[in-house]
N, CA, C and O atoms as CSV, one atom per row, in Angstrom:
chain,resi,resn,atom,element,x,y,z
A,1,UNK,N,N,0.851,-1.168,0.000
A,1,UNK,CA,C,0.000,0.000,0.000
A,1,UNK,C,C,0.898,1.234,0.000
A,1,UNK,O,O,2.056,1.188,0.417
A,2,UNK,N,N,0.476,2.048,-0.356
A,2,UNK,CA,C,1.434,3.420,-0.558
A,2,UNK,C,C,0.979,4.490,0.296
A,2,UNK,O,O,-0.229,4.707,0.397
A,3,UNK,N,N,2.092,5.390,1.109
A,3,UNK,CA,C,1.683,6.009,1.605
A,3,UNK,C,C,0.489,6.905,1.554
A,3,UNK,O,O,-0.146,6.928,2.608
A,4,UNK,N,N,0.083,7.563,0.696
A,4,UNK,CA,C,-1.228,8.252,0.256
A,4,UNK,C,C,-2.340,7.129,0.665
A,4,UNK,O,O,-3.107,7.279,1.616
A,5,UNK,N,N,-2.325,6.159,-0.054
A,5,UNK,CA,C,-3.609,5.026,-0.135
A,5,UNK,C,C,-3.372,5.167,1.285
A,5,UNK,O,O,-4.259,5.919,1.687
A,6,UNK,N,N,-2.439,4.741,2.496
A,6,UNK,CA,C,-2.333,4.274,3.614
A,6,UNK,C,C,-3.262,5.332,4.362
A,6,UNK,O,O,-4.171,4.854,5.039
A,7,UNK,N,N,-3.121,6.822,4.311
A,7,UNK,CA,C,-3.548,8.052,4.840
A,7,UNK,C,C,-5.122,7.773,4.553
A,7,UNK,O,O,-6.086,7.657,5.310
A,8,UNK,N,N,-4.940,7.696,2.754
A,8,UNK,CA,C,-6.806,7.660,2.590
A,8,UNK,C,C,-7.553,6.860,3.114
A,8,UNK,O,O,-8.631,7.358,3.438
A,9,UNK,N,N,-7.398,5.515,3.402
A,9,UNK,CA,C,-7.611,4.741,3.530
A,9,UNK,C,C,-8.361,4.804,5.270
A,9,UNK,O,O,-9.473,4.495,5.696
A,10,UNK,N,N,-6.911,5.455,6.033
A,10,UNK,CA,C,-6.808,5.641,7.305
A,10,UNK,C,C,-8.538,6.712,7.981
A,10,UNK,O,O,-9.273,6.666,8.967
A,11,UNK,N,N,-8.401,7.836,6.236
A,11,UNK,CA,C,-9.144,8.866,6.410
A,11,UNK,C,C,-10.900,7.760,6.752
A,11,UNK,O,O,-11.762,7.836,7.626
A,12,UNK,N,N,-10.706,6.836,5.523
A,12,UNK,CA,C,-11.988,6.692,5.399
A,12,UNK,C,C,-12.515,6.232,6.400
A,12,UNK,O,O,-13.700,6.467,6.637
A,13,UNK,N,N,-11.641,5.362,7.330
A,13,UNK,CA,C,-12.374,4.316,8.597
A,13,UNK,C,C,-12.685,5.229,9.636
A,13,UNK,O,O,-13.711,5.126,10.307
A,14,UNK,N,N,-11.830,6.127,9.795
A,14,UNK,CA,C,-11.924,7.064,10.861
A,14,UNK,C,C,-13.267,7.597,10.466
A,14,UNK,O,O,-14.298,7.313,11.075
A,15,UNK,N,N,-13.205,8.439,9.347
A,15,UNK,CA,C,-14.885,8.948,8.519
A,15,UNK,C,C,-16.194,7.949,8.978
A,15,UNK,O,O,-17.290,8.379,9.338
A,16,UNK,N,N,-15.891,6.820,8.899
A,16,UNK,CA,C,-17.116,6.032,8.651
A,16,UNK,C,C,-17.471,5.241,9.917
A,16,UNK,O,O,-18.586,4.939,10.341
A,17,UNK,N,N,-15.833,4.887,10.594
A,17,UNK,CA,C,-16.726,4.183,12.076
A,17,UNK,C,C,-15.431,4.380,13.380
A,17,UNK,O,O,-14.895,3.593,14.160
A,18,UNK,N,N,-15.282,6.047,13.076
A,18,UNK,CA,C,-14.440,6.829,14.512
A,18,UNK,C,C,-15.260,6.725,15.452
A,18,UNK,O,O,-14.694,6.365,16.484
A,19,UNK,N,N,-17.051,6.979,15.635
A,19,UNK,CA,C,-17.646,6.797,16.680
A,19,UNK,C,C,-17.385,5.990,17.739
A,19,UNK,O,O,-17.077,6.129,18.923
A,20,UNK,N,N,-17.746,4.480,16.433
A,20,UNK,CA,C,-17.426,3.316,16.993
A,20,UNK,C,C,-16.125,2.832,17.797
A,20,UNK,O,O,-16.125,1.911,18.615
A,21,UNK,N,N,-15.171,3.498,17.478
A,21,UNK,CA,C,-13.694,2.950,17.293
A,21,UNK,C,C,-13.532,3.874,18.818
A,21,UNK,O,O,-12.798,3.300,19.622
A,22,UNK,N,N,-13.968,4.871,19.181
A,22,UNK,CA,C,-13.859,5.512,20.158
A,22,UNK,C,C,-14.645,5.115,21.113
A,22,UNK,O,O,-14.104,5.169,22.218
A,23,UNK,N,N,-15.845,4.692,21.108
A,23,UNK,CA,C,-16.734,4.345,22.039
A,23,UNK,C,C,-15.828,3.221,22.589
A,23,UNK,O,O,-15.799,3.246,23.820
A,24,UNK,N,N,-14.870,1.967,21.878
A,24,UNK,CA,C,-14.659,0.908,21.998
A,24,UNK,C,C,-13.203,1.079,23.202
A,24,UNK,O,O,-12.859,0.569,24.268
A,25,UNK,N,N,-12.685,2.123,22.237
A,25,UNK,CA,C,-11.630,2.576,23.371
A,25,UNK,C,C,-11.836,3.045,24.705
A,25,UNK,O,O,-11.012,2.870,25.603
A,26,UNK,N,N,-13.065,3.713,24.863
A,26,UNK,CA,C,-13.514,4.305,25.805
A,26,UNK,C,C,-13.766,2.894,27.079
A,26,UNK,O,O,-13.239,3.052,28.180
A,27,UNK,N,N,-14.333,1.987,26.891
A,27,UNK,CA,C,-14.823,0.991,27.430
A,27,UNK,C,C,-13.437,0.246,27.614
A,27,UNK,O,O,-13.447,-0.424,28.647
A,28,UNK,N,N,-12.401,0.181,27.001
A,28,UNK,CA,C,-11.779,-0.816,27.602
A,28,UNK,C,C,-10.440,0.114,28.245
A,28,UNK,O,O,-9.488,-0.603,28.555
A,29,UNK,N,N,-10.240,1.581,28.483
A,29,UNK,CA,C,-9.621,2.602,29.034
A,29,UNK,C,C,-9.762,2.732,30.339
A,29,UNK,O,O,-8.880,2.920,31.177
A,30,UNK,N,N,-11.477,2.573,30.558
A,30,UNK,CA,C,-12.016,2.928,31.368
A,30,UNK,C,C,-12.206,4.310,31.698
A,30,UNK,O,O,-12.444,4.430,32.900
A,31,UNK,N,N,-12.188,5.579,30.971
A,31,UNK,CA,C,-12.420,6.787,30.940
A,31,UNK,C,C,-12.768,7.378,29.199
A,31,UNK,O,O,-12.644,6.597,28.256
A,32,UNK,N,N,-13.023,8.232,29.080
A,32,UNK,CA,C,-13.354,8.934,27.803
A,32,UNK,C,C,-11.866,9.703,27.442
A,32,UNK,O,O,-11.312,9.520,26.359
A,33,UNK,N,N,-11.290,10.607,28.529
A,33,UNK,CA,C,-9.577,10.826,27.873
A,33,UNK,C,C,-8.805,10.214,27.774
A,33,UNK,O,O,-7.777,10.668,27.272
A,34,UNK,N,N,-8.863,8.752,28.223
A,34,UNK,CA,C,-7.608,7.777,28.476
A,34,UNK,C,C,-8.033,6.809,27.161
A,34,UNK,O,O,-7.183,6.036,26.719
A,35,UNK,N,N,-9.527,6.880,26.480
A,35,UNK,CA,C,-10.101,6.063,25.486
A,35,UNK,C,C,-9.748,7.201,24.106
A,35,UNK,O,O,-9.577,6.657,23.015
A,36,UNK,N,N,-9.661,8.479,24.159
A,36,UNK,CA,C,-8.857,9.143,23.569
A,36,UNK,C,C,-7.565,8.855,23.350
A,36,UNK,O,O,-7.024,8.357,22.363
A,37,UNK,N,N,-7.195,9.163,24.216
A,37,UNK,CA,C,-5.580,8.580,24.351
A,37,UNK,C,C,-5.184,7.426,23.543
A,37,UNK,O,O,-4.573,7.492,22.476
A,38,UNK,N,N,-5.551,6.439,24.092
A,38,UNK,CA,C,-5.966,4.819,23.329
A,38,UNK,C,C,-6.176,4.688,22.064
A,38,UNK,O,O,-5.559,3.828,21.436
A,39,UNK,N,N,-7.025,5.463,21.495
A,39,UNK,CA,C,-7.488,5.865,20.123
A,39,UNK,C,C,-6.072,6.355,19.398
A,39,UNK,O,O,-5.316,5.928,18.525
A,40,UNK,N,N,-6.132,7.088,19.960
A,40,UNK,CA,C,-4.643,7.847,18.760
A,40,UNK,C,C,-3.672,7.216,19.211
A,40,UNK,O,O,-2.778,7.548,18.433
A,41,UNK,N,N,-3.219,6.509,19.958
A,41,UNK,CA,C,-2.142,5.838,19.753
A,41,UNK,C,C,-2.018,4.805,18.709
A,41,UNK,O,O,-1.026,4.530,18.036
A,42,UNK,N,N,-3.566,4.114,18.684
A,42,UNK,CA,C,-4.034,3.082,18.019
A,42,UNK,C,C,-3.632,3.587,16.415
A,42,UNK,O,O,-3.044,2.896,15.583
A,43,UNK,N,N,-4.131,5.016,16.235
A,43,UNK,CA,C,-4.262,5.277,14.996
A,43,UNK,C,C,-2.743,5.919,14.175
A,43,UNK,O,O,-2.469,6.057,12.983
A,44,UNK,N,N,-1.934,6.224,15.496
A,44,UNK,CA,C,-0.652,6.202,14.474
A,44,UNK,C,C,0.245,5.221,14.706
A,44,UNK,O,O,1.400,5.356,14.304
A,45,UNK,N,N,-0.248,3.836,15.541
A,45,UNK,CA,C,0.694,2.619,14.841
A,45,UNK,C,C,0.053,1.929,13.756
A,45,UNK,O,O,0.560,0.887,13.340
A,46,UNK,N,N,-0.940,2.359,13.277
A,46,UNK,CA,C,-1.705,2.210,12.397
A,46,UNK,C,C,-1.223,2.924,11.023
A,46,UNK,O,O,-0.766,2.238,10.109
A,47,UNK,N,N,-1.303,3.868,10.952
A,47,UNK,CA,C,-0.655,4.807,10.205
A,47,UNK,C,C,1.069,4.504,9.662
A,47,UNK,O,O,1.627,4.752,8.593
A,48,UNK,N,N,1.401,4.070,10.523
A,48,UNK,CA,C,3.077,3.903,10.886
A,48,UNK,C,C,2.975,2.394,9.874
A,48,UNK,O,O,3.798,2.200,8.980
A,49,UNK,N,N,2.095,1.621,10.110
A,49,UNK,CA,C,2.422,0.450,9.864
A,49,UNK,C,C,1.209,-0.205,8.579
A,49,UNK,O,O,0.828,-1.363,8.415
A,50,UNK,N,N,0.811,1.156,7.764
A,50,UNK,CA,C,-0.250,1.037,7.211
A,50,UNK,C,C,0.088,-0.294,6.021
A,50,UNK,O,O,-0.523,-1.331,5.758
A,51,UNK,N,N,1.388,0.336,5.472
A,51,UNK,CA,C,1.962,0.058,4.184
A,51,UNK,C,C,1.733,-1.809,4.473
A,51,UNK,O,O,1.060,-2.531,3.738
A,52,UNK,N,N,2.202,-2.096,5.248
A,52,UNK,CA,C,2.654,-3.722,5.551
A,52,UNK,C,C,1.734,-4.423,6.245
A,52,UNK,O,O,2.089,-5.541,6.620
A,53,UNK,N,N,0.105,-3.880,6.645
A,53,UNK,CA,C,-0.689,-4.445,6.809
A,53,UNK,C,C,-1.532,-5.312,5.972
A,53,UNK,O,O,-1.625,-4.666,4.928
A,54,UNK,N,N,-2.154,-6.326,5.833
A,54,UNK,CA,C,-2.787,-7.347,5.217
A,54,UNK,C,C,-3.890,-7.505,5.615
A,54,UNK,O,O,-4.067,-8.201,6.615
A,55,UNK,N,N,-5.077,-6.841,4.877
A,55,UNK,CA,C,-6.209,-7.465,5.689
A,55,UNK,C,C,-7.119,-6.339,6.096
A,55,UNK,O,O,-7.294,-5.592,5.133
A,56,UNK,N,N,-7.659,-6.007,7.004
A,56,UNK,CA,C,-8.625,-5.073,7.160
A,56,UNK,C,C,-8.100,-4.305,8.283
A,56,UNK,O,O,-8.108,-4.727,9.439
A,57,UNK,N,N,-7.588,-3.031,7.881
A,57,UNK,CA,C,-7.558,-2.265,9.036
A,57,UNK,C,C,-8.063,-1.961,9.861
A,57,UNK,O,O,-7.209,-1.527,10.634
A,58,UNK,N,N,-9.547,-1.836,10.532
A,58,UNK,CA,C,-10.201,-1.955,10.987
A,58,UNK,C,C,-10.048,-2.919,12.070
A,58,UNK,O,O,-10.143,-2.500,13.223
A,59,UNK,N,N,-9.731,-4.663,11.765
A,59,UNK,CA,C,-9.413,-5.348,12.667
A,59,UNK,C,C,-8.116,-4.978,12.952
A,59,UNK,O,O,-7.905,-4.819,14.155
A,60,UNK,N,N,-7.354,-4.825,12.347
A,60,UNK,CA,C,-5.893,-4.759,13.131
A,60,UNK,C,C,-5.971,-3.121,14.356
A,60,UNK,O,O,-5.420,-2.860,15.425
A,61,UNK,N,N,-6.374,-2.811,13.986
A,61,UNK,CA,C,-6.917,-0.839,14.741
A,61,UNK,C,C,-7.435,-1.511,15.662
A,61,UNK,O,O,-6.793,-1.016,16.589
A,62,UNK,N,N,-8.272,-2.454,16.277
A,62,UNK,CA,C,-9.240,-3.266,17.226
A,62,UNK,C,C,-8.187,-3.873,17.811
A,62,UNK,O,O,-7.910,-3.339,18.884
A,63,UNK,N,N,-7.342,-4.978,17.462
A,63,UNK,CA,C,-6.370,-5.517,17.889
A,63,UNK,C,C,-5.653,-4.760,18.791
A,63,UNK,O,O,-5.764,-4.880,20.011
A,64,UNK,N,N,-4.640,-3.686,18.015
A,64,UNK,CA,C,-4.122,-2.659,18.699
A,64,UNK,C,C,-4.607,-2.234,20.371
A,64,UNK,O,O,-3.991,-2.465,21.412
A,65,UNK,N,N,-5.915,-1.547,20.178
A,65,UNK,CA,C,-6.764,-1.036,21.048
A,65,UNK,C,C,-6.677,-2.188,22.227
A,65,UNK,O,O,-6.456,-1.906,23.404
A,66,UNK,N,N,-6.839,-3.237,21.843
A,66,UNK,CA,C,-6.891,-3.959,23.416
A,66,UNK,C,C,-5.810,-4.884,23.456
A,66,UNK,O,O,-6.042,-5.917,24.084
A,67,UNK,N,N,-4.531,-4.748,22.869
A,67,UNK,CA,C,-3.317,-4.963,23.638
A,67,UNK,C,C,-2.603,-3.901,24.210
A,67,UNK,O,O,-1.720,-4.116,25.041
A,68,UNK,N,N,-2.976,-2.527,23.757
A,68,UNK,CA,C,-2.325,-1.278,24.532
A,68,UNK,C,C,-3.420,-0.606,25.437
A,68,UNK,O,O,-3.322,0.584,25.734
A,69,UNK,N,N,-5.035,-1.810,26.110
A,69,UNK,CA,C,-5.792,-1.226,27.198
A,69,UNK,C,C,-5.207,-2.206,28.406
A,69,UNK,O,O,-5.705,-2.172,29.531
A,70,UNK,N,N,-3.816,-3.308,27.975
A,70,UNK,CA,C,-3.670,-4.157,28.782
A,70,UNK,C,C,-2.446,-3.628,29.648
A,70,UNK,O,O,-2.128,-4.257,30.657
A,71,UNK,N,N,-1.793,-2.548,29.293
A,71,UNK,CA,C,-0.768,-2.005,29.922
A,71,UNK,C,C,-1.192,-1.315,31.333
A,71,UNK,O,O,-0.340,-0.767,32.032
């Protein structure tokens, strides 16, 4: 994937199910700034690692999220 596609790509999930993706963080943070927090971390190892992902970003962004709510 190429950087651009990686960004657009990044743009669209965020566009279409950030609600979701935040609500999810929120719940396993246990606060709304720490599910913030959670979120964007999520979204620039995401970003970082767009190119060499396989598969649906979406699950791997989920993945992320609750191995870095286990710290």
């Amino acid at each position: 994937m190429q950087d651009a596609d990686a960004a657009a790509d990044l743009e669209r999930l965020v566009a279409d199910r950030g609600e979701q993706l935040l609500r999810t963080a929120v719940l396993l943070a246990g606060s709304h700034q720490d599910g913030e927090d959670l979120l964007q971390a999520g979204l620039e190892r995401l970003l970082r690692r767009g190119r060499r992902i396989e598969g649906s970003l979406e699950g791997y962004l989920r993945r992320t999220l609750g191995a870095g709510s286990c710290r």
